[in-house]
Structure formats: C-alpha cells, structure tokens
C-alpha positions in Angstrom: 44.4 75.1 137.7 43.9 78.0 135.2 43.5 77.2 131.5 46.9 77.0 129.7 48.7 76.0 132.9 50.3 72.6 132.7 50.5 71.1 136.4 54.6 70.3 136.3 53.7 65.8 136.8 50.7 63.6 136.2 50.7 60.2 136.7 50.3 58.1 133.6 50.4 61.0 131.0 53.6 62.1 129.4 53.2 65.6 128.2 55.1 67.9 125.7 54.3 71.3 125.9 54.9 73.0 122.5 55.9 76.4 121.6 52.7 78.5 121.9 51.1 76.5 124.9 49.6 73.6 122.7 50.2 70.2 125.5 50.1 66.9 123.0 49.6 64.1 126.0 50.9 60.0 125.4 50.0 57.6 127.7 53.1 55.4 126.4 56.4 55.7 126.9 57.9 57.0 123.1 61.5 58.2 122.0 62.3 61.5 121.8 63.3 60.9 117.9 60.0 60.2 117.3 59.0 63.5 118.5 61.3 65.2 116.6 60.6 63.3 113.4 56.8 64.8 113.6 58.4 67.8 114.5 61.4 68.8 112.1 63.7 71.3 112.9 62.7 71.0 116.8 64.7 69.4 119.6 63.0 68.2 122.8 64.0 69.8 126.5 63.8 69.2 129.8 61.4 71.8 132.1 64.5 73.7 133.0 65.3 74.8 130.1 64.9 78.3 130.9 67.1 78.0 133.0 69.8 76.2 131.0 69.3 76.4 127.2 71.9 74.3 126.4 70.6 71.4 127.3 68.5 69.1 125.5 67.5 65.4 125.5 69.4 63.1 123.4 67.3 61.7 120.1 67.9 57.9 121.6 66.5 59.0 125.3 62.6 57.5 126.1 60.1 59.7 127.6 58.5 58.0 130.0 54.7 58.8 130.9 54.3 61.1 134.1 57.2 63.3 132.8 56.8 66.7 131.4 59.0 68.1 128.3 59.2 71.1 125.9 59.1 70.8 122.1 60.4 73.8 120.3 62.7 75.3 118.3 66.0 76.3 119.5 67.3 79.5 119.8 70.7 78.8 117.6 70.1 78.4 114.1 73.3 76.9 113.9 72.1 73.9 115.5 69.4 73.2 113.1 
C-alpha cells in the first residue's frame, strides 16, 4: 500500500480519514457526536460521499471498528 492510501476495511480499527489525508484510528466503537464534538463545524460521511454529498451520518449513529468514514467540512455553509 503506498503511503497516504487508506485500505477501504481493517478489522478491528475504525478509521476516519480527515480532510487533508490525516487517518485518526479507534479500536472502539464511538458515536459519531463525539467526533463532531472534537471536530466543530464538521459532519461525519460515509466513503461514498463523493458520490453523493448529501449524505451524512446521523450525530446518534455508532461507528463501529472495521468501518471507514470521512471527517470534514461540508460543502454548504448553510448547513453549518
């Protein structure tokens, strides 16, 4: 794997890949509220959301170790 290529699952490690290629890795299950709390102003997607930005994971919804998200600002200030 080049360096600053996440591989897409690995078992055991949740990891949330934040806006300039910076991976923070958890080994437990947390919320995504708790990410956004260290992280105001920035909501938490799913991989796809290139492909749909509309989408993004409710404050209430647990990310679950072997999972891979996105933490980053979102394109619609309106929404902030």
């Amino acid at each position: 794997m080049a360096v600053g290529t996440v591989a897409k699952e690995e078992h055991g490690v949740l990891k949330l890949v934040h806006a300039g290629g910076f991976v923070e890795e958890h080994k437990n299950p947390i919320t995504a509220a708790a990410v956004m709390e260290k992280n105001p102003r920035h909501c938490v997607t799913r991989p796809d959301v290139f492909r749909y930005p509309w989408i993004v994971v409710r404050p209430e919804a647990v990310l679950n170790p072997g999972s891979l998200f996105h933490c980053s600002l979102p394109n619609d200030s309106s929404l902030v």
